[in-house]
C-alpha positions as CSV (number, residue, x, y, z in Angstrom):
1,X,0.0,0.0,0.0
2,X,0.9,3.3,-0.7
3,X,1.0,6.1,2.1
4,X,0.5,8.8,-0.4
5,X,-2.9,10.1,1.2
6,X,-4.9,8.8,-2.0
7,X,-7.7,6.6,-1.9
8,X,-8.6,3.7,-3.9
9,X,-11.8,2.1,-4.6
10,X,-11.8,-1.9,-6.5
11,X,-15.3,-3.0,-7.2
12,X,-16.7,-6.4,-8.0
13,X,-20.2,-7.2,-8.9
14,X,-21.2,-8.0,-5.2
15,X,-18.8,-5.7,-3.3
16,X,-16.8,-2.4,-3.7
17,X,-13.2,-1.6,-1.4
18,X,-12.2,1.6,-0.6
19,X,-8.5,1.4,0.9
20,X,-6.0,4.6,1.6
21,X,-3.2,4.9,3.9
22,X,-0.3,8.5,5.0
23,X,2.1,8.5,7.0
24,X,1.5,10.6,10.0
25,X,4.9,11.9,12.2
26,X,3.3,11.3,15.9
27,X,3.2,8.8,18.6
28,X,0.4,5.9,17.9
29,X,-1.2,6.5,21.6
30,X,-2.1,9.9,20.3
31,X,-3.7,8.5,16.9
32,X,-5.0,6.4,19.0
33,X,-6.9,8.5,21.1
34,X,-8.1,10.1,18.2
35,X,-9.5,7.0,16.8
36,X,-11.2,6.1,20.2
37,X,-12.3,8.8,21.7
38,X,-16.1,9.0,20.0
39,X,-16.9,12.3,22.2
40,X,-14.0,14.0,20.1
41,X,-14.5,12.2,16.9
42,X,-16.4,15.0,14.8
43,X,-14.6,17.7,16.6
44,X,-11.5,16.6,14.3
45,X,-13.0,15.0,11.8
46,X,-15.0,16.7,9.0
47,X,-16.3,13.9,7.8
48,X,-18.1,12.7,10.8
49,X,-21.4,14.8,12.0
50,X,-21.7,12.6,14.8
51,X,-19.8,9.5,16.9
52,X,-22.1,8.1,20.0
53,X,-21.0,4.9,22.1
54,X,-17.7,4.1,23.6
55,X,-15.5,2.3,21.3
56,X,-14.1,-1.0,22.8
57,X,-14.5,-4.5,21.5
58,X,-18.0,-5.8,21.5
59,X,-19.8,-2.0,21.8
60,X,-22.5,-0.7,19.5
61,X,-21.8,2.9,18.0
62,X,-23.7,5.4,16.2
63,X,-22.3,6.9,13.6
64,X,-23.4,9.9,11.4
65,X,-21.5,10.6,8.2
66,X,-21.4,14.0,6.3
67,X,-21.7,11.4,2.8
68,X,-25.7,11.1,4.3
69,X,-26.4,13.1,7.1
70,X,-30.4,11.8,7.1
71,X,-28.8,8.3,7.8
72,X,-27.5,6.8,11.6
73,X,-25.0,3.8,10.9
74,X,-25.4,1.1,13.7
75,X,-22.1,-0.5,13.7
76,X,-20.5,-2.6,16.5
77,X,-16.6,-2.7,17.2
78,X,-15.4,-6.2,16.0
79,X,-11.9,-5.6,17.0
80,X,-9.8,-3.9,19.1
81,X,-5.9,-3.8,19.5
82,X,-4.9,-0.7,21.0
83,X,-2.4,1.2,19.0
84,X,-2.5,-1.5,16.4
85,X,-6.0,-2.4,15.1
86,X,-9.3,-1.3,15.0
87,X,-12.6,-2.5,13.4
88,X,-16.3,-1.4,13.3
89,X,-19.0,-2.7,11.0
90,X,-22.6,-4.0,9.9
91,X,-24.1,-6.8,7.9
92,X,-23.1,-4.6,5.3
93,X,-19.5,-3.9,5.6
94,X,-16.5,-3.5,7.5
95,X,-13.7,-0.6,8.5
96,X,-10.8,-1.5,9.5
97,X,-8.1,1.1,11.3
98,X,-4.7,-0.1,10.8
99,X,-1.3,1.5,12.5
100,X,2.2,0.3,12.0
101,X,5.7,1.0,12.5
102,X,6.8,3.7,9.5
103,X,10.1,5.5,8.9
104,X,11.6,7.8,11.6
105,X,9.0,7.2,14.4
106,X,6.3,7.9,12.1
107,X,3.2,5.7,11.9
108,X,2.1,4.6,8.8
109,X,-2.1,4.7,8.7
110,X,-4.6,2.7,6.7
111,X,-8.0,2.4,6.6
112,X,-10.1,0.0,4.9
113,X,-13.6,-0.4,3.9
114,X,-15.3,-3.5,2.4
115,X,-19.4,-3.0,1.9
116,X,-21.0,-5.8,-0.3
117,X,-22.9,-9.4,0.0
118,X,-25.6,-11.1,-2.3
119,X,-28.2,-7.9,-2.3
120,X,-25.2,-5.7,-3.2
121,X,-26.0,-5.2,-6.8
122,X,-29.4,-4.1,-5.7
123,X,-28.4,-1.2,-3.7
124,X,-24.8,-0.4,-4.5
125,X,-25.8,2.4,-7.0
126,X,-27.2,4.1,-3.4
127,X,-24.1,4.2,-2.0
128,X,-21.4,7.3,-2.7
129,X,-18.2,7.0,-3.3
130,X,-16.0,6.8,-0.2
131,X,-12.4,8.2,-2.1
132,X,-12.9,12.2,-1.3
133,X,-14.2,11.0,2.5
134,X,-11.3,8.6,3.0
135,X,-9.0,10.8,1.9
136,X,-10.3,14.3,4.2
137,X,-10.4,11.8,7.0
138,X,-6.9,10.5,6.5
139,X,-5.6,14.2,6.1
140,X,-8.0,15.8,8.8
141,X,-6.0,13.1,11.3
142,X,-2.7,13.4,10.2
143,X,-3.5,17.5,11.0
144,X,-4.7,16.8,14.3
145,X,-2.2,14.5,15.4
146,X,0.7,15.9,14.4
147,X,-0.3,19.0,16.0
148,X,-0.6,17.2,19.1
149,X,3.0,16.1,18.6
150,X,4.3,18.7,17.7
151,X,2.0,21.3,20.7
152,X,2.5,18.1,23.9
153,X,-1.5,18.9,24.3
């Protein structure tokens, strides 16, 4: 994968899989944080109207998306490895949060989202594209957490 900040998108006939990753200079407890903290989540993140629910393995969330604001995704936390791994989803699809070890103390970032099954063809021409929201959120928490770093806040 390439940690350029760009978002790719590969569909099939019964799924579509939006995957982007960046390299972000700060310590993974503070993207962390970011990542968990649902309270703070649309404070930071322009793509997110609203984040309710504590994310830890096995929780329900509530999730509000600027891509359909009329919409509230129930998704439950499927896995959670601090600093490391994180995963919410539906019967639908799956994100998955990835950090690991980059260049110079950095962390390199990925996210992944897989949506699809056998009804997918029916209702894939509902969903938007995810590339311009992967990629905001990707750059909106490479901002914040580097100015963490960078500030000590």
């Amino acid at each position: 994968m390439n940690f350029n900040g760009k978002a790719t998108t590969h569909k099939t006939t019964f799924s579509r899989e939006t995957s982007i990753g960046i390299n972000i200079q700060a310590d993974p407890a503070i993207i962390w944080r970011l990542l968990t903290n649902s309270s703070d989540f649309a404070r930071w993140n322009s793509t997110v109207v609203s984040l309710k629910g504590e994310i830890k393995l096995g929780n329900k969330i509530q999730l509000v998306s600027t891509l359909d604001e009329s919409r509230t995704f129930k998704l439950q936390v499927k896995a959670f490895e601090p600093e490391k791994r994180l995963v919410w989803g539906d019967r639908q699809g799956t994100r998955t949060y990835t950090l690991a070890k980059g260049p110079d103390n950095s962390v390199n970032f990925s996210m992944n989202e897989k949506i699809g099954g056998l009804m997918f063809p029916m209702y894939a021409r509902f969903i938007p594209p995810f590339d311009e929201s992967f990629e905001q959120f990707s750059a909106d928490l490479k901002k914040e957490a580097e100015t963490i770093q960078n500030t000590g806040s």
